[in-house]
C-alpha positions as CSV (number, residue, x, y, z in Angstrom):
1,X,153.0,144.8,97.5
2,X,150.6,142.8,95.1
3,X,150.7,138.9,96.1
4,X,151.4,136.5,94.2
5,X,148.5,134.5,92.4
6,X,148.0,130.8,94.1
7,X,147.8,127.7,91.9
8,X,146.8,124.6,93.1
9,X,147.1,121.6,90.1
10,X,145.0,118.6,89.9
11,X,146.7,116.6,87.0
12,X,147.6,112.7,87.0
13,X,150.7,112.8,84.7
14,X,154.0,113.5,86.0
15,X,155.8,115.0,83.3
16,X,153.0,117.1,82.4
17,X,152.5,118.5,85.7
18,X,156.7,119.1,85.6
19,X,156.3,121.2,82.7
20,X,153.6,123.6,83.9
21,X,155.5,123.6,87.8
22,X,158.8,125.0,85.6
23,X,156.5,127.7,83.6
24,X,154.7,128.7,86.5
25,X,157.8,129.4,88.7
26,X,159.3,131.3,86.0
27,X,155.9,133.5,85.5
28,X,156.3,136.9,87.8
29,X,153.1,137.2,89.9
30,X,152.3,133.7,89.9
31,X,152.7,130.4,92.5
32,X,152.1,127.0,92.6
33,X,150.8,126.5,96.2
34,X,150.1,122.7,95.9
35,X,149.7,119.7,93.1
36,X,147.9,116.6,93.0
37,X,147.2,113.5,90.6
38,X,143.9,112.9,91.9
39,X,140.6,115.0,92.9
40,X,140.3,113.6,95.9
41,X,143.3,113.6,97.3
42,X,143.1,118.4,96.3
43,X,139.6,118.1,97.6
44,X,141.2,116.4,101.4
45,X,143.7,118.9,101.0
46,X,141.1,121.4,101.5
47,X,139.2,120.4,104.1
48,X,142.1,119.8,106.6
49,X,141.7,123.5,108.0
50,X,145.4,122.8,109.8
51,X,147.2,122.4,106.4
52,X,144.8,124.2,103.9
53,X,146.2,126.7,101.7
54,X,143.5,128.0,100.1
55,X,144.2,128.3,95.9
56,X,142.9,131.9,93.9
57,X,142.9,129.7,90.9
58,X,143.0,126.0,90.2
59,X,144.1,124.1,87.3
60,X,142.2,120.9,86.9
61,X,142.5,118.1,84.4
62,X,139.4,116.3,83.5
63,X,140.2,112.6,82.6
64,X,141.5,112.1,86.0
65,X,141.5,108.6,87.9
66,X,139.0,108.0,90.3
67,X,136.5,110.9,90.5
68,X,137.4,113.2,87.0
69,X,137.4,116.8,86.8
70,X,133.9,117.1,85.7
71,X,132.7,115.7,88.6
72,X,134.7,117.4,91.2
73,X,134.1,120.6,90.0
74,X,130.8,121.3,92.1
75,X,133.4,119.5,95.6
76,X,135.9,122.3,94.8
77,X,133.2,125.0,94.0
78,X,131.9,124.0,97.5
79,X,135.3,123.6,99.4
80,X,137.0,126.9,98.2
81,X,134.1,129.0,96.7
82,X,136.6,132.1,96.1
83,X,138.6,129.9,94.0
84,X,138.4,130.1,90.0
85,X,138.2,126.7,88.4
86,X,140.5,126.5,84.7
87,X,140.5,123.1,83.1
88,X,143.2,121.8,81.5
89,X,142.3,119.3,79.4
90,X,143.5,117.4,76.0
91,X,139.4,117.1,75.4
92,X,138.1,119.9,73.0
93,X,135.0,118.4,73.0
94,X,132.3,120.6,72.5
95,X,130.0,118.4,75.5
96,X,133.3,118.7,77.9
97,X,133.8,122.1,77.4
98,X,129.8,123.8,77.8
99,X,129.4,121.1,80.6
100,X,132.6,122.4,82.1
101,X,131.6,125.8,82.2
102,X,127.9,125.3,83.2
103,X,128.9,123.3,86.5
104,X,131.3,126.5,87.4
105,X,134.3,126.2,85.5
106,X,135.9,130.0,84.7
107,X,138.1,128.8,81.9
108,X,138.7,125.7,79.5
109,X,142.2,125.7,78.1
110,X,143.8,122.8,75.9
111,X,147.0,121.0,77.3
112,X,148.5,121.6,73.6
113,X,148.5,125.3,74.5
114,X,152.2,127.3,74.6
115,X,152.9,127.8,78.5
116,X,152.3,131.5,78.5
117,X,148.7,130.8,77.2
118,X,148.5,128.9,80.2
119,X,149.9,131.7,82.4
120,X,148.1,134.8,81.0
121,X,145.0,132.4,81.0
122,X,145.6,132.6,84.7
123,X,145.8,136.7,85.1
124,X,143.4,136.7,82.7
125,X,140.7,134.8,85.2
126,X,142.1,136.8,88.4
127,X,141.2,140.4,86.0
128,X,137.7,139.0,85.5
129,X,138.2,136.9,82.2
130,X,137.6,133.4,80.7
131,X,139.6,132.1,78.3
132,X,138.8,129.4,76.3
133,X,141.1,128.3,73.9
134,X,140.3,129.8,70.6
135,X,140.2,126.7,68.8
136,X,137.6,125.3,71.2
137,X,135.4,128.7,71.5
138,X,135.5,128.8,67.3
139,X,133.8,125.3,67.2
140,X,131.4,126.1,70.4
141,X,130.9,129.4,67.9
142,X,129.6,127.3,65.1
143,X,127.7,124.7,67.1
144,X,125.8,127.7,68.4
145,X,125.4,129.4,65.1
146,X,124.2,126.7,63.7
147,X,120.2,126.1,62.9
148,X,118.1,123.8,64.9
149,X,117.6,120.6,63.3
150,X,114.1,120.3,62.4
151,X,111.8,117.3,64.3
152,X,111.1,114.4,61.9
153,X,107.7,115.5,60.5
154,X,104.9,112.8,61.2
155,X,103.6,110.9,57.9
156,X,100.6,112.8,56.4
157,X,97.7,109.8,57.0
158,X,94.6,110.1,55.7
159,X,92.1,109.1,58.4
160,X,90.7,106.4,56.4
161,X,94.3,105.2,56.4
162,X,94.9,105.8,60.1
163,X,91.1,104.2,60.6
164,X,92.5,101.0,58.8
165,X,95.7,100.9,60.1
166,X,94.6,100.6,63.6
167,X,92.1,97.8,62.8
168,X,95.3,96.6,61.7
169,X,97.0,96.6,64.9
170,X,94.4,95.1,66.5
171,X,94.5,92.0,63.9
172,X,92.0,92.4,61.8
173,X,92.5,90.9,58.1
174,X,91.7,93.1,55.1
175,X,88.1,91.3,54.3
176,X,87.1,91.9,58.2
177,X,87.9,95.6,57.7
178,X,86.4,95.9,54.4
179,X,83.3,94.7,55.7
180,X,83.8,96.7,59.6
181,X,84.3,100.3,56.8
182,X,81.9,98.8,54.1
183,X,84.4,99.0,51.9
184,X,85.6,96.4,49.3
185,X,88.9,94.4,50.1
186,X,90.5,95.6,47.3
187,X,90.1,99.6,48.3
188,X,91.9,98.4,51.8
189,X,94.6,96.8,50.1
190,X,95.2,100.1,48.3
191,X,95.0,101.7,51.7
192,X,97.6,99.7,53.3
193,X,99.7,99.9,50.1
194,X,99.6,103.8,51.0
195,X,100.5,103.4,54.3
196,X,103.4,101.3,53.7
197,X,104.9,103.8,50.5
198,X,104.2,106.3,53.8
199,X,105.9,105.0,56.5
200,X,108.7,103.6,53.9
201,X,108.1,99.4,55.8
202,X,107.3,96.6,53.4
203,X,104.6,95.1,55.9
204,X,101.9,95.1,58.3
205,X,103.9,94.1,61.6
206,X,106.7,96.9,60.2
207,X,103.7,99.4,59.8
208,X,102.0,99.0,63.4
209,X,105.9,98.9,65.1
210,X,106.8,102.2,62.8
211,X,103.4,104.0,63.8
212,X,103.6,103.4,67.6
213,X,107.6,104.3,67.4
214,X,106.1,107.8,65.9
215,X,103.6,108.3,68.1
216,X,100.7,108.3,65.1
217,X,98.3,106.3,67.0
218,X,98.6,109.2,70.1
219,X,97.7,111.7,67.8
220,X,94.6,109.9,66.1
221,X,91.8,112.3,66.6
């Protein structure tokens, strides 16, 4: 005879973890071993080898108090490694959900789901499979799909106007670096008026703070 698939529940609200008891002990093949409200009182659960029932599957909630789901998902991997790990969550944040599943979580499921979601998400892990709820996995989908964003391109300087800006930074005024380049003062003030249009700043201090924020003066030859 096939046994019957063992749920253990980590959730911290009553009345939702009433509901799921009631669909899970009407679902054939399926039984709720143990619940809790917090991870660390499932996770002492587990290590008390007297009382431990060990869970195939366990349904875990991630805004928990105390330690949250996220968090205790490597404690349970740990504990009960044979155990498959399905949030439950009202989160369908795209962060929650791939941060979920790269720390070992099988399946991500919304607490807004009908109860036989919930249920055939369970026989779905213990067959193999991870459901995610399709709302979720559409928006994961198009995060995915979507193209890189492109790095902020550096301003195009001249290097006669990343030579002057840097005799800039280290507070040199326009007739000093006229003289330094052998330049007249008024071909420096049209320098500086370049690199200002460039790095879209009204003045020198802005210029100097905007070029070391970009990294400009690193990449001066």
């Amino acid at each position: 005879m096939k046994k019957n698939i063992r749920v253990m529940m980590v959730e911290d609200h009553p009345e939702y973890r009433e509901v799921i008891e009631i669909a899970l002990q009407k679902a054939s093949g399926i039984e709720l071993v143990s619940e809790f409200g917090t991870a660390e009182r499932a996770l002492r659960s587990l290590q008390d080898m007297s009382t431990r029932i060990e869970p195939d599957i366990i349904l875990l909630d991630l805004n928990l108090p105390g330690m949250s789901g996220l968090d205790a998902i490597p404690y349970f991997a740990s504990t009960v490694p044979d155990a498959k790990i399905i949030i439950l969550s009202q989160s369908n944040q795209e962060g929650d959900v791939l941060k979920a599943i790269t720390l070992g979580a099988t399946g991500y499921l919304l607490k807004s789901s009908t109860v036989k979601t919930i249920t055939d998400g369970i026989k779905t892990v213990m067959e193999g499979g991870a459901p995610i709820d399709a709302g979720v996995a559409k928006h994961i989908l198009a995060t995915l799909k979507a193209p890189p964003q492109k790095e902020e391109t550096l301003p195009a300087l001249s290097d006669r106007e990343m030579e002057i800006l840097t005799l800039v930074a280290k507070g040199h005024l326009k007739k000093e670096i006229g003289e330094m380049l052998g330049i007249s003062v008024y071909t420096v003030v049209t320098h500086t008026g370049h690199i200002y249009q460039k790095l879209n700043v009204a003045n020198a201090p802005s210029a100097i703070d905007k070029a070391h924020t970009l990294g400009l003066f690193k990449h001066k030859h």
